[in-house]
N, CA and C of each residue as an Amber inpcrd file, in Angstrom:
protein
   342
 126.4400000  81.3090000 156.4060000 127.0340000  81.8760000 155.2140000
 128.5270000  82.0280000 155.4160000 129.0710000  81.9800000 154.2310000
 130.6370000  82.1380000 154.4480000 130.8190000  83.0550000 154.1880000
 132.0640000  83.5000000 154.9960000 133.0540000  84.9690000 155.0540000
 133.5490000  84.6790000 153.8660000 133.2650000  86.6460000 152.9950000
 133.8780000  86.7370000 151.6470000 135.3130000  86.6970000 151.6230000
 136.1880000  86.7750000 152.8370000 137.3070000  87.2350000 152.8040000
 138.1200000  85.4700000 152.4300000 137.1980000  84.6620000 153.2600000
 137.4530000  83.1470000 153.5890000 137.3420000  82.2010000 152.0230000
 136.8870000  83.1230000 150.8310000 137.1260000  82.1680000 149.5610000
 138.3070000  81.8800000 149.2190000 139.7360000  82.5360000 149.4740000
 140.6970000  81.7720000 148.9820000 141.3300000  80.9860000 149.9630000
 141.0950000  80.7920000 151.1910000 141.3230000  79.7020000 151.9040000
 140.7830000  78.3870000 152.0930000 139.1580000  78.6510000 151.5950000
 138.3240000  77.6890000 151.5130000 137.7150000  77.7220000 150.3130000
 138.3230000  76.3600000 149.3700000 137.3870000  76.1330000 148.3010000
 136.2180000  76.1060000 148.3370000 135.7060000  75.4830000 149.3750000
 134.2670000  75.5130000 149.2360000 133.1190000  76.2340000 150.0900000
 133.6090000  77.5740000 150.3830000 133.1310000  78.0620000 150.8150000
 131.3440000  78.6460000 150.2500000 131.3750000  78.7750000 148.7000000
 130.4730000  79.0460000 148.4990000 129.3460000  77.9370000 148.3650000
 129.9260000  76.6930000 148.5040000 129.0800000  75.7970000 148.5130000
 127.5860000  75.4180000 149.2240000 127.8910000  75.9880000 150.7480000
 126.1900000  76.5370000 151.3700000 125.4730000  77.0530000 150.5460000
 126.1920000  78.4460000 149.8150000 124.6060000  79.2850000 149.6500000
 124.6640000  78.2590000 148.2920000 125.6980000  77.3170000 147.5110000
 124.8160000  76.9060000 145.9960000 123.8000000  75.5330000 147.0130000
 124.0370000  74.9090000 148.1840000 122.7820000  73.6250000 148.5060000
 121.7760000  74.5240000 149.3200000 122.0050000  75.6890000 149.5390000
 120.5310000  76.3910000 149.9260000 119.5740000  76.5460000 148.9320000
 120.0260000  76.9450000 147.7210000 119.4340000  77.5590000 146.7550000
 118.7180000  76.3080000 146.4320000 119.6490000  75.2940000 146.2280000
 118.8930000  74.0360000 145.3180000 117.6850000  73.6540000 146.4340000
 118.2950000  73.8480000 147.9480000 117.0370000  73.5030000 148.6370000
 115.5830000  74.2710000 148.6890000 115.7410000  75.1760000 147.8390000
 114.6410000  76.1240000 147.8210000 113.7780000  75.4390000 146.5900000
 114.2040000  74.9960000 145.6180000 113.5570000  74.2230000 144.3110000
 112.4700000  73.1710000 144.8730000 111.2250000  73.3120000 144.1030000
 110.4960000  72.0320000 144.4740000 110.1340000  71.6110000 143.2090000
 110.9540000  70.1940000 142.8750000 110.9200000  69.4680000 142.0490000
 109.5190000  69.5790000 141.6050000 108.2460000  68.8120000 141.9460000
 107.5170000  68.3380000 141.8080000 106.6540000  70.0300000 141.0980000
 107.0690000  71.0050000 141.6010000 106.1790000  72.2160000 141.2090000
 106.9730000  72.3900000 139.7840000 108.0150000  72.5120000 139.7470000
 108.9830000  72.5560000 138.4560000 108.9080000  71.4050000 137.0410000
 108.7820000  70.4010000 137.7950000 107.8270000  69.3100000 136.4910000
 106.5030000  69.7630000 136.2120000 105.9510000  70.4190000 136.9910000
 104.1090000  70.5560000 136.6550000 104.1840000  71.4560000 135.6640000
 105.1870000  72.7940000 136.0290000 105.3710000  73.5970000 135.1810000
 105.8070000  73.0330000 133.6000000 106.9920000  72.7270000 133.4220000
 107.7150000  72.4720000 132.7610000 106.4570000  71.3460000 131.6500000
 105.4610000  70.3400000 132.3960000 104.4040000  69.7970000 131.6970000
 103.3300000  70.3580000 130.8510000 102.9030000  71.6010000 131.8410000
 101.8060000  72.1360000 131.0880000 102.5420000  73.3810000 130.4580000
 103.8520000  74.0570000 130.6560000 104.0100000  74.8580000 129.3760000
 104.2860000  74.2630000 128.2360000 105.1610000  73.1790000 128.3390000
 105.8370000  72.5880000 127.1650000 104.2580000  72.0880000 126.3560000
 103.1710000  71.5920000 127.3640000 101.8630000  71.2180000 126.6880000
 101.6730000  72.0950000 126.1430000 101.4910000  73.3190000 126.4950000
 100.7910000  74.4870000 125.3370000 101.6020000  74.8800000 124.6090000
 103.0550000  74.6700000 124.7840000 103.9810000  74.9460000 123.1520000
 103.9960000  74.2810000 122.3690000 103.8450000  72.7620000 122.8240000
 103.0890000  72.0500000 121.3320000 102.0620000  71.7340000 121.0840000
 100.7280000  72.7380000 121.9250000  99.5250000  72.9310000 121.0720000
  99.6070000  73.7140000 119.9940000 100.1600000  74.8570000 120.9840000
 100.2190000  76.0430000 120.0780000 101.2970000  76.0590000 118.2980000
 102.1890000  75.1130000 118.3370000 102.5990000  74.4660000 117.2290000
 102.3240000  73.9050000 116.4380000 101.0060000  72.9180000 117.0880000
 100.2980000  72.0700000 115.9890000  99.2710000  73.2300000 115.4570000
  98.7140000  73.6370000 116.3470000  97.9210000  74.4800000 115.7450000
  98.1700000  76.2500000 114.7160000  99.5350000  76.0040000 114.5940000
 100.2620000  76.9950000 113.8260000 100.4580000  75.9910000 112.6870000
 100.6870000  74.5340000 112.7580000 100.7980000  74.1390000 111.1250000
 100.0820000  73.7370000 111.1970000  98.6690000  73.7160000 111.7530000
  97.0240000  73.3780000 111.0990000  96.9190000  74.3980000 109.9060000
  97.4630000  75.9340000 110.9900000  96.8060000  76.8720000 109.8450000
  97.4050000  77.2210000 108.5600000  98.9680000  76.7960000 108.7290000
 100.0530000  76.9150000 107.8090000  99.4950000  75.7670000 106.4820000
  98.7690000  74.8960000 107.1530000  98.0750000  74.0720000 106.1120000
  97.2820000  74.3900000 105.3890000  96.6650000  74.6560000 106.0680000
  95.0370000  75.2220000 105.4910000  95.2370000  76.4340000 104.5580000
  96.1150000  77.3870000 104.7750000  96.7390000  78.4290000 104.0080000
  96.8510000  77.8170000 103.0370000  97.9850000  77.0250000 102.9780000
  98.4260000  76.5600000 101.6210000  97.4660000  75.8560000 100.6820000
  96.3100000  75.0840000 101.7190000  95.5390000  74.4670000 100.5500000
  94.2740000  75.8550000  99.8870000  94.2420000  76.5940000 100.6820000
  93.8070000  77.9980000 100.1280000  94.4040000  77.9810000  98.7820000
  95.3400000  78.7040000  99.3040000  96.4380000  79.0080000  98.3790000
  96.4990000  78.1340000  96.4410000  96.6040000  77.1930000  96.9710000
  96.4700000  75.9900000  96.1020000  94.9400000  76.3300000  95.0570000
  93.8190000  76.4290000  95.4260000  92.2800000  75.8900000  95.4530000
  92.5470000  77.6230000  94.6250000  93.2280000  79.0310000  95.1490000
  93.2480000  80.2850000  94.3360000  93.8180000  79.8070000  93.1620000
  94.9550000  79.3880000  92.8540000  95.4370000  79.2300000  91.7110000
  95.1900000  78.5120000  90.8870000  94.3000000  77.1660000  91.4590000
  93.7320000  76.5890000  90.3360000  92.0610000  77.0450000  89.9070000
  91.6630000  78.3340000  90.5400000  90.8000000  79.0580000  89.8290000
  91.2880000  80.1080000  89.0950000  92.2390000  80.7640000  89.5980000
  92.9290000  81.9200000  88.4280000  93.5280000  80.6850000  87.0580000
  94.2340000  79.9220000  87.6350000  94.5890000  79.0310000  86.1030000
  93.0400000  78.8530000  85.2450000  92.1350000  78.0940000  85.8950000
  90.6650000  78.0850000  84.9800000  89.9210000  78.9670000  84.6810000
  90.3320000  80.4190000  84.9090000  89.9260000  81.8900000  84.3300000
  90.7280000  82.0050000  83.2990000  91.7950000  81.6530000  83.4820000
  93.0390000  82.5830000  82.3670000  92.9940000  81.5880000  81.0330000
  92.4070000  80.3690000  81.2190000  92.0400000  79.3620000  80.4940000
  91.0250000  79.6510000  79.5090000  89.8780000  80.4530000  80.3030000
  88.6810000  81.0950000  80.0450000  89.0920000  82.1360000  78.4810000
  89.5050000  82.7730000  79.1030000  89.9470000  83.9960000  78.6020000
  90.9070000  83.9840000  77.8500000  91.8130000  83.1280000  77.9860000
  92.4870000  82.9460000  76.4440000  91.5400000  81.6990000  75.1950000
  90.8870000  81.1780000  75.5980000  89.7860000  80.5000000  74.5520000
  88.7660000  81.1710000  74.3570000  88.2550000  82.5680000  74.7790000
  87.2790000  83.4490000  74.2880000  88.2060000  84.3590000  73.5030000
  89.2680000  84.8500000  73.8880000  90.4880000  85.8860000  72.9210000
  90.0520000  84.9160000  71.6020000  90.8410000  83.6530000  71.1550000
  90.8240000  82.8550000  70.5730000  89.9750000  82.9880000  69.7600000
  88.6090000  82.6190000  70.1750000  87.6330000  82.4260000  69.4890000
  87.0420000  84.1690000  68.6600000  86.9300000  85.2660000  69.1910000
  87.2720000  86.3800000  68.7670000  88.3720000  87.3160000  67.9260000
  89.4800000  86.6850000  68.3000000  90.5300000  87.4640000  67.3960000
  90.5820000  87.1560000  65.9040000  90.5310000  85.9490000  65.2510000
  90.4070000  85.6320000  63.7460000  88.9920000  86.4670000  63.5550000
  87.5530000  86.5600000  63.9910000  86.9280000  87.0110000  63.0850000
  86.9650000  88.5850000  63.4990000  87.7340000  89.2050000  64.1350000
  87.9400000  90.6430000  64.2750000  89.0360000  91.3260000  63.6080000
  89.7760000  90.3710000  62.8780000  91.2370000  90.5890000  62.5190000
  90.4310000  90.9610000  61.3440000  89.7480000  89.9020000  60.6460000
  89.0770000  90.0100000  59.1850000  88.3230000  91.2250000  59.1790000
  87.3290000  91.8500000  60.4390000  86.2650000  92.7760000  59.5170000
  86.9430000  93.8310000  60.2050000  88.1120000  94.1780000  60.4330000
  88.6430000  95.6340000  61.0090000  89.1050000  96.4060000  59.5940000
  89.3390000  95.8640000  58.5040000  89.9480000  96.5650000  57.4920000
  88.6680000  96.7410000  56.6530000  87.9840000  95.8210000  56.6960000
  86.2850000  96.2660000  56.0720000  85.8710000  97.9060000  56.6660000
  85.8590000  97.6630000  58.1670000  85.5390000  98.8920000  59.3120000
  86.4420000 100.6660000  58.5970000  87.1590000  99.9060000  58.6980000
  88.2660000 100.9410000  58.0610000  87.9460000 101.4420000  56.8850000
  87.8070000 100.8910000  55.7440000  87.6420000 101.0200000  54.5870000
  86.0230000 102.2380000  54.6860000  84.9890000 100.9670000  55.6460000
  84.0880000 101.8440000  55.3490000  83.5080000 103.1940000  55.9250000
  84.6430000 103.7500000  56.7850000  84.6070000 104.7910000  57.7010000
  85.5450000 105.7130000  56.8780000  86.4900000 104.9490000  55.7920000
  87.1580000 106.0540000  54.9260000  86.0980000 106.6900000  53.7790000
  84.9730000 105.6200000  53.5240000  84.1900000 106.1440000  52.4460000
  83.0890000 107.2690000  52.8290000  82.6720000 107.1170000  54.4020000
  82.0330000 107.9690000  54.5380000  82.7270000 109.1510000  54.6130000
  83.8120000 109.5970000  55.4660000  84.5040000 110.7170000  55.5940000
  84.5540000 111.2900000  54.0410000  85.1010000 110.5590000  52.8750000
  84.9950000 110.6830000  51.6520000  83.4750000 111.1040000  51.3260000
  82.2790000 110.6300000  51.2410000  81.3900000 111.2450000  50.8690000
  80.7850000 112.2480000  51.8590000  81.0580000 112.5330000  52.8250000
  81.1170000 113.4510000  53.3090000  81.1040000 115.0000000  53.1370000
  83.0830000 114.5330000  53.0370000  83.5720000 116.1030000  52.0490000
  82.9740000 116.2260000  50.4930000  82.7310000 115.4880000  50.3200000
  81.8010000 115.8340000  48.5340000  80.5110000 116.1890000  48.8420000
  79.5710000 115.9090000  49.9150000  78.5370000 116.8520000  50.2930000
  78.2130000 118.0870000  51.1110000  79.8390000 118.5110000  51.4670000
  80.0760000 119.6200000  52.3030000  79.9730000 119.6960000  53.3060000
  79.8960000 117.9120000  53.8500000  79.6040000 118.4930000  55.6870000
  80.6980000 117.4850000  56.2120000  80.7290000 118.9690000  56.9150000
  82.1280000 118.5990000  57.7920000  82.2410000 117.7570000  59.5680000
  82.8190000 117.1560000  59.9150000  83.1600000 116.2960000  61.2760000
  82.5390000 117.2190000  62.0070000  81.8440000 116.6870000  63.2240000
  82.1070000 117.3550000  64.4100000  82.7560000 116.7530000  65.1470000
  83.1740000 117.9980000  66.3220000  83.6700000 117.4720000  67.6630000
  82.5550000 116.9810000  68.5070000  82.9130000 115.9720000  69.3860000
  82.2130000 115.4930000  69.8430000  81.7630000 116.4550000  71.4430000
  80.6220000 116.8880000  71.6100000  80.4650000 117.8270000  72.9480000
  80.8260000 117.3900000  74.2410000  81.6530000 118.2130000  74.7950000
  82.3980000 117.3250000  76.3350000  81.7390000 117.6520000  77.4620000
């Protein structure tokens, strides 16, 4: 090892401890690594946009059943609102006649018991 005092006389003094260090590296363990993590980061990737897929075709397959409900349901409105529009003023009319004969036979509303 080199004397700390000896770096500005010798450029390269620190140069031992940087070819010790590298001599401590074993290539061959550092590729194995570097193989099988990088392998499971792009499993684990594909298999994050498997599911990112599959979500979406979820996703997709919900909305085109809420669209064929809301489809539903505005062609049953449809089919209901013209003949409810017509007999609501009939309804009316004939809920005014009873209240009307009603009070001409003296009997009065009740409340309804809660």
């Amino acid at each position: 090892m080199a004397d700390p005092d000896d770096t500005n006389s010798n450029p390269f003094a620190g140069l031992e401890d940087i070819i010790a260090v590298l001599l401590t590296i074993n290539p061959v363990e550092l590729a194995t690594k570097v193989i099988t993590e990088g392998g499971k980061t792009i499993d684990q990737g594909r298999r994050s946009i498997e599911l990112l897929l599959q979500t979406l075709e979820n996703t997709a397959e919900t909305m085109k059943n809420l669209n064929a409900a809301a489809t539903r349901i505005n062609s049953l409105l449809d089919d209901i609102e013209g003949p409810l529009r017509a007999v609501m003023p009939q309804v009316g009319f004939a809920l005014q006649t009873m209240a009307a004969m009603g009070n001409l036979m003296g009997i009065k509303p009740q409340k309804p018991a809660s």
